[in-house]
C-alpha positions as CSV (number, residue, x, y, z in Angstrom):
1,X,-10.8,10.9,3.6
2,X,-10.6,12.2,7.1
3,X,-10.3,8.6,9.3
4,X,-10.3,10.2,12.9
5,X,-8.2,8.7,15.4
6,X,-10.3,8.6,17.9
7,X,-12.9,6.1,16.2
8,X,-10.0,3.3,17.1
9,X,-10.6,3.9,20.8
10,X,-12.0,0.5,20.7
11,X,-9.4,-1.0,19.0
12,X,-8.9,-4.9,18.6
13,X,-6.7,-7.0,16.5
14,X,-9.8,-8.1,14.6
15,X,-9.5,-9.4,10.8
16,X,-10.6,-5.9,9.5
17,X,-8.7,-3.3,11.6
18,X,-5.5,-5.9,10.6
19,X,-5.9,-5.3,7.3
20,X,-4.3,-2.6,5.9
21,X,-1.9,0.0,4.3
22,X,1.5,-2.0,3.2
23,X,4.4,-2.6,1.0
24,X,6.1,-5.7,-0.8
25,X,8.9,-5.6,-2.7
26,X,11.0,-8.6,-4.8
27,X,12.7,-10.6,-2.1
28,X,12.0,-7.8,0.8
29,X,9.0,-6.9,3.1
30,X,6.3,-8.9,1.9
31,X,2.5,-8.2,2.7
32,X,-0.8,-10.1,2.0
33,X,-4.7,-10.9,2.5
34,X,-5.4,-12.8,6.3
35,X,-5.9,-16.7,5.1
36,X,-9.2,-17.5,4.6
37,X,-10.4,-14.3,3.0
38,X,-13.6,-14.8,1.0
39,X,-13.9,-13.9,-3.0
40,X,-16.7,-13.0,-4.0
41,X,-16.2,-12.3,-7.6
42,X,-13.9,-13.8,-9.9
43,X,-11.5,-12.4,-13.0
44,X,-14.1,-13.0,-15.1
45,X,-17.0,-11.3,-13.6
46,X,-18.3,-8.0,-14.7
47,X,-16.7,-5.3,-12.2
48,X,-19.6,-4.3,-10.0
49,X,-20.4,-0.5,-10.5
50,X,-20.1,0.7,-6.6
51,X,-16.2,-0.7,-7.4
52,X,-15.4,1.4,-10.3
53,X,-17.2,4.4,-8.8
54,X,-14.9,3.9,-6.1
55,X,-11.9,3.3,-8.0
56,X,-12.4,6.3,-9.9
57,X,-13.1,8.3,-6.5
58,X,-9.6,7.2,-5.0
59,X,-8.0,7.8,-8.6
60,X,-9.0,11.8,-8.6
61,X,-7.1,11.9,-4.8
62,X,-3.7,13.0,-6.2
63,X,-2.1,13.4,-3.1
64,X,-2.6,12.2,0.6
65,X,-1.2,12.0,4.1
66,X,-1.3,10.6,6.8
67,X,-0.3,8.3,9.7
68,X,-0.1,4.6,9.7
69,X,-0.2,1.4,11.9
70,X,1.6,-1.8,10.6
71,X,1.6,-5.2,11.4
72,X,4.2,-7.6,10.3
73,X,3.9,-11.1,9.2
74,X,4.8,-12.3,12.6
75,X,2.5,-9.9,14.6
76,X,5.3,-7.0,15.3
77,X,3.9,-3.6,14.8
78,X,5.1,-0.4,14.0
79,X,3.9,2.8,12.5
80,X,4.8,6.6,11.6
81,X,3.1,8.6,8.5
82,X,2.9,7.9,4.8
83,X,2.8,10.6,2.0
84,X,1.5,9.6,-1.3
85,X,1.3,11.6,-4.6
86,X,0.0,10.7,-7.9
87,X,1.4,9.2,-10.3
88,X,3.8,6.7,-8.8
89,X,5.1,8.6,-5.7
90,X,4.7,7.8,-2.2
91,X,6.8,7.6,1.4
92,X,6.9,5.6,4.8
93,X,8.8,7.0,7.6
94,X,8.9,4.5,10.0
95,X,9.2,5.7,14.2
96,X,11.6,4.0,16.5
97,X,15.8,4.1,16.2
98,X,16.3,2.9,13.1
99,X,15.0,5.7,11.0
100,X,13.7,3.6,8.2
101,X,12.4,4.9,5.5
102,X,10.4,3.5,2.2
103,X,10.3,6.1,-0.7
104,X,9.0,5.6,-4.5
105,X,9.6,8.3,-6.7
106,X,7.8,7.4,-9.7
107,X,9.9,4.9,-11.0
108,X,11.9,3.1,-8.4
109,X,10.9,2.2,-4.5
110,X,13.8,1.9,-2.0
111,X,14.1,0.8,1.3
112,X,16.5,2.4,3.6
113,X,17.7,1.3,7.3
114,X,20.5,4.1,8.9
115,X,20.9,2.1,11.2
116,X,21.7,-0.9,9.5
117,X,23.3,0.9,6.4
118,X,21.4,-0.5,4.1
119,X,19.9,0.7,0.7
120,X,17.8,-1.8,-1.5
121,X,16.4,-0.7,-4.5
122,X,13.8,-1.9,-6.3
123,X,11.7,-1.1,-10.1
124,X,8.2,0.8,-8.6
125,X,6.8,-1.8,-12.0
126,X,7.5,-4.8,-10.6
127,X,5.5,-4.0,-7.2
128,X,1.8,-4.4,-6.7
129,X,2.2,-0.5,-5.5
130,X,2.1,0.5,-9.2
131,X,-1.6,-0.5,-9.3
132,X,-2.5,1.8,-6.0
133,X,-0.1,4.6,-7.6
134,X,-1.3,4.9,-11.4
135,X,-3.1,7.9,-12.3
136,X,-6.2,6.4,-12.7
137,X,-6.7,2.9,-11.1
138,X,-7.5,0.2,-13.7
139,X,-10.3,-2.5,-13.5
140,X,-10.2,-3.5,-17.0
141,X,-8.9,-7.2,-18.1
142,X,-7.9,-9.8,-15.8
143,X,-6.6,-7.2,-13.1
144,X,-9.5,-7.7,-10.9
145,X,-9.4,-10.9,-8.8
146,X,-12.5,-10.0,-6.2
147,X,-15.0,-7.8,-5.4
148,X,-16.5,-8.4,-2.2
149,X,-19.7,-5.7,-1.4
150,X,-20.5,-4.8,2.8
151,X,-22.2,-2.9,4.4
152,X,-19.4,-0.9,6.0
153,X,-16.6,-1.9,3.9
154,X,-16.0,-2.6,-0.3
155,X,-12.9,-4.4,-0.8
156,X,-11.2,-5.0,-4.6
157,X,-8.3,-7.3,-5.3
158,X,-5.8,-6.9,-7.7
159,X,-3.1,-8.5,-9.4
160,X,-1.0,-8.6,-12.6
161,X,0.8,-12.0,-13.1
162,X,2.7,-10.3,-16.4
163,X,4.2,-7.8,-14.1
164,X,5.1,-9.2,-10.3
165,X,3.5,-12.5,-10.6
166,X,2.1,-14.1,-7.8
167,X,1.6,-10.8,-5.9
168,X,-1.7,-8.8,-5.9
169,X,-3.0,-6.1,-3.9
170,X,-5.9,-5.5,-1.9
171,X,-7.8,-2.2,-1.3
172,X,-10.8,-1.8,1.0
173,X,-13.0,1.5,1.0
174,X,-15.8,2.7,2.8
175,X,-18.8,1.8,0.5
176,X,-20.5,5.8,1.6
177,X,-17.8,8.1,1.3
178,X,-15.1,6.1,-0.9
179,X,-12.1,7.2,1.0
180,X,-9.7,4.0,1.2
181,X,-9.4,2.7,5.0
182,X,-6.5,0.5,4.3
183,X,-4.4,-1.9,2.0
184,X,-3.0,-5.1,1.9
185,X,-0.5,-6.5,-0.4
186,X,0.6,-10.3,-0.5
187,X,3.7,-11.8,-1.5
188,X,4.4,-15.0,-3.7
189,X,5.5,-16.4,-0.2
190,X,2.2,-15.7,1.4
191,X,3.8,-13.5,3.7
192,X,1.4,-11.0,5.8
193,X,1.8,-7.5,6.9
194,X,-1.1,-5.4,7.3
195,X,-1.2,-2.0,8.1
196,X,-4.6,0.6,9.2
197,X,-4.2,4.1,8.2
198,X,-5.8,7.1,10.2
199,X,-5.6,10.9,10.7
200,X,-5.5,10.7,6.7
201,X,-6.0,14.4,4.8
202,X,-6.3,15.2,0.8
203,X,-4.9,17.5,-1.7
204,X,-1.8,18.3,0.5
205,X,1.6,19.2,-0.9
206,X,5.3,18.5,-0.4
207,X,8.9,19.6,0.1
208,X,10.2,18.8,-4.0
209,X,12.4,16.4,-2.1
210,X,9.6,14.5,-0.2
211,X,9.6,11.3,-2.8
212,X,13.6,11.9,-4.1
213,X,15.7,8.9,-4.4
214,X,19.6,9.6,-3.7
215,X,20.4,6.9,-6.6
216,X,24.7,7.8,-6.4
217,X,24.4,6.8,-2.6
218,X,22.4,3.9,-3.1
219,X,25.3,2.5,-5.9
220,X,27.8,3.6,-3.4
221,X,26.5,2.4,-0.7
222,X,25.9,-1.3,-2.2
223,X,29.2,-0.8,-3.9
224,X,31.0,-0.9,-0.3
225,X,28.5,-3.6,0.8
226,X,29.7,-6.2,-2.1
């Protein structure tokens, strides 16, 4: 899962390069699939076997880094590097002034801004992140919304209306190697962000404090904030 920089020389702001690596979160940041995306399989159909193979693939990648690119739902973009871990954990730090910063730790996802002072937390279970975070990423049931086959790209939808409603995730892989090129995750509001990732490497490690979530500031920060 080695997506070199240099093969976005040519970079455009097509539908595919838009469509990427991102976060939603109840009532924050909000991603989601560009309007008009195809589906090529429904809940009911039988998951194609080139998805699960791929599903499985990302599943073994316990932990990840990289950078990232993201687009916002009203075409601002940003970008900085990601960490991930399996099960549950994963981090955004964000370039420019403000020092934000998106960190799940398993159980919780928060979303800081220093330079705002802000600190929102939010349950990891109620975020379309827990499906790209499980240990192993599940197909089964009604989870699967689309599978649409290509020749350069496999993308799988997701969703659990039990969990965050509305919400769903989408992950796109390259149909060869089955290292994940980018996410997208869409909000009950529609709401688009999209984010490419690149420069990406596997089986890294972290600081023990890479994913931690200060939980006293965050109650004493809101606390003061009321």
């Amino acid at each position: 899962m080695k997506n070199d920089l240099s093969a976005l020389g040519d970079l455009a702001p097509t539908r595919r390069q838009l469509l990427g690596l991102g976060l939603v979160l109840a009532g924050a940041a909000a991603l989601n699939v560009v309007p008009g995306f195809e589906l090529l399989a429904s809940a009911q159909a039988a998951v194609p076997a080139a998805a699960q193979k791929i599903a499985d693939h990302f599943s073994s990648v316990k932990s990840m880094s990289g950078e990232f690119v993201q687009f916002g739902p009203k075409g601002e973009q940003t970008g900085g590097k990601f960490f991930l871990e399996r099960p549950g954990k994963i981090r955004f730090n964000y370039d420019g002034s403000s020092n934000f910063r998106v960190i799940s730790d398993g159980k919780s996802v928060v979303i800081l801004n220093k330079k705002l002072n802000t600190s929102d937390l939010y349950p990891l279970s109620k975020t379309p992140l827990k499906l790209l975070l499980d240990d192993q990423i599940d197909l089964s049931g009604n989870r699967v919304k689309s599978v649409k086959e290509e020749d350069d790209l496999t993308t799988i939808q997701l969703s659990d209306k039990s969990v965050f409603g509305n919400a769903r995730i989408t992950m796109m892989f390259d149909p060869k190697t089955y290292d994940l090129r980018q996410w997208t995750i869409t909000d009950a509001q529609g709401k688009d962000t999209t984010v490419m990732i690149f420069n990406t490497k596997e089986g890294v490690s972290f600081a023990p404090d890479t994913f931690a979530i200060d939980y006293t500031a965050n109650r004493e920060l809101n606390t003061k904030t009321r």
